[in-house]
N, C-alpha and C positions, 0 to 999 in steps of 0.2 A: 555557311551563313545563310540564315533565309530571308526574303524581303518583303518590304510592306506594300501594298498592292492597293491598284486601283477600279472604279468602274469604268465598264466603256459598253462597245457593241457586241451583240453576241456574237459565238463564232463563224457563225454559218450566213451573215449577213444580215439575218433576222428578217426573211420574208415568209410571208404565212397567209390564213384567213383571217387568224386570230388576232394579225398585226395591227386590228384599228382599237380594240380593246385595249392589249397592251402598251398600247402608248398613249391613250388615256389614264394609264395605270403608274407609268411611269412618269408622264408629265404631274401626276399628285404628287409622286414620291417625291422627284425632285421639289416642287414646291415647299414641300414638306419641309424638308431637306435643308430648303435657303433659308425658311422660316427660322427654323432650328439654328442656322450657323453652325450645323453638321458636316465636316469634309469628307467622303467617302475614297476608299483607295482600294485595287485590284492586283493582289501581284501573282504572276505565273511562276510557282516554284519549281519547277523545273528548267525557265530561262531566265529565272531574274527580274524578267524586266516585271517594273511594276508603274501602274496608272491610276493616275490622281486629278480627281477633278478640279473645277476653277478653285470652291470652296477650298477645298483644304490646301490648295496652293497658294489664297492669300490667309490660312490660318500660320502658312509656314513661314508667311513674308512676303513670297513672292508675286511676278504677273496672277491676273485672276483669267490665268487662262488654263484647261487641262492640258496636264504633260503626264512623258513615259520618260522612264529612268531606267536603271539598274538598284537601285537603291540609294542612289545619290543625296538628294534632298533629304533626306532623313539622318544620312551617315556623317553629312556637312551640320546639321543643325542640331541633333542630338547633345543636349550640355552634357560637355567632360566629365563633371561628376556622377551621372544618371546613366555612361552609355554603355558599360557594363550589365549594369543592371535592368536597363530595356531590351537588351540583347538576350540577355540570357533568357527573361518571361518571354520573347517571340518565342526563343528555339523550342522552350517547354511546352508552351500552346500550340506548334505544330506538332508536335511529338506526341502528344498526349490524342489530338485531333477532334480534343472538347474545346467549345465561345471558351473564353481567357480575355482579360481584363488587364491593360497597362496602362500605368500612369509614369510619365517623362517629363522632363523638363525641354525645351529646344530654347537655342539661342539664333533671334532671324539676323536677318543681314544688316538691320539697322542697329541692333545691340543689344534691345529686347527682349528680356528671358520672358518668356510664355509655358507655362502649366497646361501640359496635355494629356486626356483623358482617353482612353484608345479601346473599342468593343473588336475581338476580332473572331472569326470561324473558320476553319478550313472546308475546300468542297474539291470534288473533282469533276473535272467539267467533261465535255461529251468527245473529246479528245485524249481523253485518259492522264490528261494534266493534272497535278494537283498545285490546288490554288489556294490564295488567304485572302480572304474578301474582309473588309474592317469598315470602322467607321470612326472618325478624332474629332472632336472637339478642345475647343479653349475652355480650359475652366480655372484663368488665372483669379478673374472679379471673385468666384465662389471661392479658390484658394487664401486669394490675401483677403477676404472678409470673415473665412474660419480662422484664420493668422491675425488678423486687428482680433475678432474676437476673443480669442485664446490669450494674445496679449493684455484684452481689456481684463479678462477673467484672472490672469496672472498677478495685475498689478492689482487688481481688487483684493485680490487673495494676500498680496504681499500688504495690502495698505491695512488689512484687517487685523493682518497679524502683527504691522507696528501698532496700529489703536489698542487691539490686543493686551499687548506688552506694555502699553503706555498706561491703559486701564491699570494695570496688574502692579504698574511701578505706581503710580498715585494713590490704588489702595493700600500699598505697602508702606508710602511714605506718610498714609493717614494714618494709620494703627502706629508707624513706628516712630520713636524717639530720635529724633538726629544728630543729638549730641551722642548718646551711649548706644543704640544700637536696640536699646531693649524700648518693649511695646510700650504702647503711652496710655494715656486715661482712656481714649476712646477705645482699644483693643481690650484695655482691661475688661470697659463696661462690656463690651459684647462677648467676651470670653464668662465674664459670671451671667449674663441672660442666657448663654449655650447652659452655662450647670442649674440654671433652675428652670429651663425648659424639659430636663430629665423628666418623668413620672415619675409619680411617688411608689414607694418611699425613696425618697433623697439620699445618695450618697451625703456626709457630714462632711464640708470640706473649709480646713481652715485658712482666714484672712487676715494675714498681716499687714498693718500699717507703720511704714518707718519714717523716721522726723529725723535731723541733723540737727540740734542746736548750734548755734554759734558761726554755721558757715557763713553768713552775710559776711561776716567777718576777714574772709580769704578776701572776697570779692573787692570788700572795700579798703582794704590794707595791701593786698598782693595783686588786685587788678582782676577782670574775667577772664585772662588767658589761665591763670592762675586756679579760678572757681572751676571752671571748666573740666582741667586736669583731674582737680581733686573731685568733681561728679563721674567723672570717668574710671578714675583709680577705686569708689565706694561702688559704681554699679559692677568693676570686673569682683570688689570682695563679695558682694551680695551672689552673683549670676555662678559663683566657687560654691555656694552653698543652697545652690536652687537645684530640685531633682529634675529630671525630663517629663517634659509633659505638664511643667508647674508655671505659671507665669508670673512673671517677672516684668515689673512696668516701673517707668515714673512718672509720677503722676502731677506732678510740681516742680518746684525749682531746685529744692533737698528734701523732697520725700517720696517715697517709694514703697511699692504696694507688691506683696508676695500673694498668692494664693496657692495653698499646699495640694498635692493628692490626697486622696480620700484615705481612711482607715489609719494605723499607727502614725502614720508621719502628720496627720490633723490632728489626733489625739494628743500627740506630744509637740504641741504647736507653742507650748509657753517654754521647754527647752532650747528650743531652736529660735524664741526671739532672742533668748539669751547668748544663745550662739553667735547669730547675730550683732546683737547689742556690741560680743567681747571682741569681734571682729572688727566692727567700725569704728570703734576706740581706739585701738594702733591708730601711730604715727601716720598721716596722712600725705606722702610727699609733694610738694606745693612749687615747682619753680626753685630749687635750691634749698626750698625750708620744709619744715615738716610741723604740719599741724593738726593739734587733736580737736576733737570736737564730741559733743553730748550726742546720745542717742536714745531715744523716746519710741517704746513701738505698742502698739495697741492690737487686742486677737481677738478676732470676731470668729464665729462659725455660720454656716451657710446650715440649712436642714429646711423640712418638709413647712416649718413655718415662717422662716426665714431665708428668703430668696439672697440671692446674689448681692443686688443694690443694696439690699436694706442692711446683708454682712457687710458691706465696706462703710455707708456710714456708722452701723457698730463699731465697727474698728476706726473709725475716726473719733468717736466718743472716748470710743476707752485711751487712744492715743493723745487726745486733749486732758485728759484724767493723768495721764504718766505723763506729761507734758509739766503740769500744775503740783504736781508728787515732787516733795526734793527727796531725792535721793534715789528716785522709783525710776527703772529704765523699763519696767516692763508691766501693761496693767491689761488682765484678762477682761472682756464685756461680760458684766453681768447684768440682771432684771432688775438691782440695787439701783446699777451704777445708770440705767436708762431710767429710773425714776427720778433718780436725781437730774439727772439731764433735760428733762422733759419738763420737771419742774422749775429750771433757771429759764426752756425755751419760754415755759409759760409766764414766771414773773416775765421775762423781756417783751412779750408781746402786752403784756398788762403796763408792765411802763410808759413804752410808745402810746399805748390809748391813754393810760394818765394822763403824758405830758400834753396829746392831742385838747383832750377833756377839762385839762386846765385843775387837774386834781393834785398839785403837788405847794405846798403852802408852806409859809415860816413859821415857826416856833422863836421863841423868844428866852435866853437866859439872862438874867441880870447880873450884872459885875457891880461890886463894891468899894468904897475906899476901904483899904484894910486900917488905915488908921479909924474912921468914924463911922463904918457900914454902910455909908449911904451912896444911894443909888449914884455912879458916875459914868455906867455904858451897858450895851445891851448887845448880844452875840447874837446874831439870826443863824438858827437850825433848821434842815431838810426837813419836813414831814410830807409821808403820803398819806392822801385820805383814799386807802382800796375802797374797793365797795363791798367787798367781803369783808375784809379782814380788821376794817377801821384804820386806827392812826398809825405809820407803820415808821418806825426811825429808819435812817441811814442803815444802820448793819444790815437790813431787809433787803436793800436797793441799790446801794451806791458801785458796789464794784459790778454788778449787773449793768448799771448804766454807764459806767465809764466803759466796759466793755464794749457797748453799744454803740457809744460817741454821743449820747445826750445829756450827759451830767451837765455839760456847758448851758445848755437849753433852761435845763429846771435850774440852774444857778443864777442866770438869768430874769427866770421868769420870778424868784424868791427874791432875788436885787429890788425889782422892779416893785414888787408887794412891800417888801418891808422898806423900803424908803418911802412909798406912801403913808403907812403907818406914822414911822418915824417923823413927818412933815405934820401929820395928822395931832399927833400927842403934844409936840409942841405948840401948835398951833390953841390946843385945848389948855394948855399950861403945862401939862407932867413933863417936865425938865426932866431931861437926860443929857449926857452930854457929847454922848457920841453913840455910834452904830455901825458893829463891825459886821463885814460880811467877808462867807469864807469863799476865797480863790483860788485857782489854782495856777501853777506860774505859767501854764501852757496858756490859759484866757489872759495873762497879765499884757497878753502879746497881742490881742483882740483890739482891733483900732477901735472898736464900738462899745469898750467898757464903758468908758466914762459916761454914756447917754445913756446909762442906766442908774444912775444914780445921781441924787441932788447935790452936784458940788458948789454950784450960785447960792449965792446968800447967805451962809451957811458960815461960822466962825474954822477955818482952817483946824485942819485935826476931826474934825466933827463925824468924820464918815472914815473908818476904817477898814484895810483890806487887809485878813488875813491869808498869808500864804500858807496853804493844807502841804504842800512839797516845797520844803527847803533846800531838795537837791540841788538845787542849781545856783545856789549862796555861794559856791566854792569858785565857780570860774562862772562870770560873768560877761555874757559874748554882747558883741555891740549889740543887737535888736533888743535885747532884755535888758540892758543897760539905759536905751533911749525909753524902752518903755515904761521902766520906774520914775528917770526921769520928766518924763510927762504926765507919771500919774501923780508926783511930788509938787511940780507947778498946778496942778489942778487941786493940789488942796490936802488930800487924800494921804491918811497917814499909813504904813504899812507895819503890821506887828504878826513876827512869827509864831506860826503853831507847834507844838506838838515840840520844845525845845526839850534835846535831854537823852533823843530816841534813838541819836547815833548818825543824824544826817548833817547838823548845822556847825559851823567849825566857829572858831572866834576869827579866823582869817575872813569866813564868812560874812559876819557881824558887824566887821570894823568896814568889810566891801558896801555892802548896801547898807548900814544903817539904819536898823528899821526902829522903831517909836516906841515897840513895847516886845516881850520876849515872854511867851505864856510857858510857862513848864510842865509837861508831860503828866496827866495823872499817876502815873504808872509812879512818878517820883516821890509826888506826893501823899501817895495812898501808907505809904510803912513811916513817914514821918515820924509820929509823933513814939514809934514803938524800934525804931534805928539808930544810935549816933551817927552812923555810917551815913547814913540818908541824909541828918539833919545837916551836918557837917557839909554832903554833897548841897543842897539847898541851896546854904547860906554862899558856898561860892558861886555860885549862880546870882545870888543877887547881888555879892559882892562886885563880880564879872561885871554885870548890868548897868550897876550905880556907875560905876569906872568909866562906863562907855555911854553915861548919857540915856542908859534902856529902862523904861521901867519895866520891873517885873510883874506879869501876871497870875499867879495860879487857879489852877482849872482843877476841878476834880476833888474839891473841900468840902469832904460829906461830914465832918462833923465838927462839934463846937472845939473840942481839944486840938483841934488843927488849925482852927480860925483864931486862938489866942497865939497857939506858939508860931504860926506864921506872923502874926504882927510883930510880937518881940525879935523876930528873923529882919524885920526891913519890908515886910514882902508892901508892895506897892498895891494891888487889887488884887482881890478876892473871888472866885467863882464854884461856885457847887451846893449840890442838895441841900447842905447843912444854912443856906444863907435862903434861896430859891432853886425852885426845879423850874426845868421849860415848862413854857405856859404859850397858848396862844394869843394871838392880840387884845381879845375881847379879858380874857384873863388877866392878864398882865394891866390892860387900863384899871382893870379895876382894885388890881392889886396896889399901883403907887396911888392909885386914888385914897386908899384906906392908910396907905404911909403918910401921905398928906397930913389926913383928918387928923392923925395920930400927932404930927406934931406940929399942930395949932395949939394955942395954950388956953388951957381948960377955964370959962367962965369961972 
């Protein structure tokens, strides 16, 4: 074993000329020395013993006074785990008899582990000894501040890579669907901005869009655990017939969006909506049940002049197109089908500034006594005045704006005109005796009907509301029940449209009781060339008389329909053959000349 060593006197006692030099030399060193908190040590390899000055006697714990050993101090304090392995670099660094470099740990007497850093050289001095002259310091503060550091770097390292992760799961949970698993609108859209950020020319890659009819249905019958199941059961049949690399999203509540690879499997993208389509038809199992449901899919293509975005609203066009199709499960985008389209956005945005612009007016037809022709009620009609196009009827407009949610607006805004009129005319004399306006049952519900119309002063019956939707004649819920009621006490007679068309029942009839019962052109147009028809007719007004109804008919274009509905019962008269719509200034001047007409002649 060899020892670690200390400084002391030289051997020879150390007297000289040169003695006043050299201890000027060495009082630096030493300075140096303490400055530093460097312990220096001298061991004589040959006897062991080895010498340690004050320093590194209070680096080891101990008095801060120099001592000689055998190797004591070092072989007591050397930590257990390290003392192998400082053993071993001594023996190697005298062996070798190059400086050598050890690092130990020692444990002092107080209990204090200390990190020791240790310079050592062998010499042989003028005795023929050989020696190891060294130098130790403490370098626990620089140890445990590479150790806090390493630790800080560690948990930086680990904290970055949970943010990381966390990043990575909230991107994945922003693209992805949570109920099904498959990607959502947002992934969609970035997955078609990746295919039109291609160069041209554009891969051609097709865009399906899929619709459920009827699922509200599960939901509101079988509950959401139920809807659930079955969005879960249609995304595993879709995600069965998705190829790799295709995406597959949902983009809604029951609709969902395919986008194909490029080449054959896009080209044959109206095969595989059908595929599709025949797949989501099956049996859908539901909580014990099993339900079907409609399936509607629209195919757009992406290409050099149509990007991504603008495929999927293609494909929502054409999917609103097989949506409105009976019997169509599947409708390709065409240039047709976006002109079409483009021209409903355009009537809807021309409506909205009609109704803003105050461009939507009444028309006026005049109803008859069919016994004596004379004038006894007046139907208020939608007209738009475009600025293009001039007068524009109902078929122009109306399911556009019901679409919209404005019909209420311009029915409204018509109420409000022709009850002006109507207070106006009589005011002037032209008797009328009443004035229907059409409603619809969903306004009937509207707390702020009535303050559209003059029901003060006014002889009861005077003011009419026809219902455009009888559907709801058959079961009558409390709000719609209170609300005929209160349109009944305010005066206000109610008389059915469009009787005859398949919607009003006689259970209907005898429920609300409305005042008058108009029959369907459609009925009365084959009249007078039918038995079948005429025979239908007359039980109609037979029906009617029964129940207290008069009957109306609408749609009397010519005189041979206006004789044989009288001899039929029929109660009023309406259509071309008596008057057409007319606007107000029309119409005044029309009963104005009936007037004149039957004054009796000087």
């Amino acid at each position: 074993m060899t020892s670690e060593p200390s400084t002391g006197e030289s051997e020879d006692g150390g007297s000289g000329s040169d003695r006043g030099p050299a201890d000027d030399i060495a009082r630096r060193l030493r300075l140096a020395l303490d400055v530093s908190k460097i312990g220096v040590f001298d061991a004589d390899l040959e006897t062991g013993r080895v010498k340690r000055d004050a320093a590194l006697m209070q680096i080891f714990g101990y008095s801060e006074q120099p001592h000689e050993d055998e190797g004591d101090v070092l072989e007591k304090t050397l930590h257990p785990d390290d003392r192998d392995r400082a053993w071993a670099t001594i023996d190697a660094g005298i062996a070798s008899g190059e400086p050598f470099y050890n690092a130990f740990r020692i444990v002092r007497p107080d209990g204090a582990v200390r990190h020791i850093r240790s310079r050592s050289v062998t010499f042989s001095d003028s005795k023929g000894h050989r020696r190891l002259l060294g130098a130790n310091w403490d370098a626990t503060d620089d140890v445990m501040l590479q150790q806090n550091l390493e630790q800080a770097r560690a948990l930086a390292e680990s904290r970055y890579e949970a943010l990381e992760g966390a990043w990575r799961e909230i991107e994945r949970r922003a693209l992805q669907d949570q109920l099904t698993g498959l990607s959502n609108r947002h992934a969609l859209l970035l997955h078609l901005d990746r295919l039109s950020a291609e160069p041209p020319p554009r891969a051609r890659h097709a865009v399906l869009q899929i619709d459920l009819s009827r699922f509200k249905e599960i939901n509101d019958t079988l509950g959401h655990r139920a809807g659930d199941a079955a969005i879960i059961c249609v995304a595993g049949r879709l995600a069965a017939l998705r190829n790799e690399g295709e995406c597959l999203a949902r983009i809604s509540g029951d609709e969902f969006a395919l986008v194909l690879t490029a080449g054959s499997r896009s080209e044959d993208a109206a095969h595989l909506a059908d595929e599709i389509a025949r797949s989501l038809e099956q049996p859908i199992p539901c909580e014990g049940h099993l339900f079907r449901c409609g399936v509607s899919v629209g195919v757009a293509w992406t290409g050099d002049a149509v990007d991504g975005p603008q495929a999927l609203i293609n494909a929502a066009t054409a999917l609103s197109a097989a949506k409105s199709r009976k019997g169509g499960r599947t409708v390709l985008f065409t240039s047709e089908l976006d002109a079409r389209n483009r021209a409903i956005k355009q009537t809807a945005d021309d409506i909205l500034r009609g109704v803003a612009e105050d461009a939507f007016l009444p028309f006026y037809q005049l109803q008859f006594d069919a016994r004596t022709l004379e004038v006894c009620g007046v139907e208020t009609l939608a007209r738009w005045q475009h600025p293009q196009h001039g007068i524009l009827t109902p078929e122009r407009f109306l399911k556009i704006a019901e679409d919209i949610d404005v019909m209420w607006r311009i029915d409204r805004t018509l109420a409000k005109k022709a009850s002006a009129d109507f207070l106006r005319w009589r005011a002037d004399g032209l008797r009328i005796d009443r004035l229907s306006l059409n409603v619809s049952a969903r306004r009937l519900l509207d707390p702020q009907l009535l303050l559209d119309v003059p029901t003060r002063d006014l002889p009861k019956g005077t003011i009419v509301f026809e219902m455009l939707e009888s559907i709801f004649l058959d079961v009558l819920d409390d709000d719609m029940a209170k609300a005929i009621s209160r349109i009944r006490k305010a005066g206000v007679a109610i008389e059915i449209d469009d009787f005859g068309t398949g919607h009003a029942s006689v259970l209907g009839l005898t429920t609300l009781r409305p005042k008058r019962l108009k029959i369907d052109r459609a009925l009365i147009a084959p009249v007078t060339r039918d038995d079948r028809q005429r025979r239908l007719i007359a039980a109609i007004i037979e029906m009617g008389h029964a129940l207290d109804i008069e009957i109306v008919a609408e749609g009397v274009e010519t005189m041979a329909q206006v004789h044989l509905l009288q001899t039929m019962g029929c109660d009023v008269l309406q259509g071309f053959a008596l008057a057409r719509p007319m606007d107000a200034a029309t119409l005044e001047a029309f009963l104005r000349t009936k007037a004149l007409e039957k004054r009796p002649q000087p």
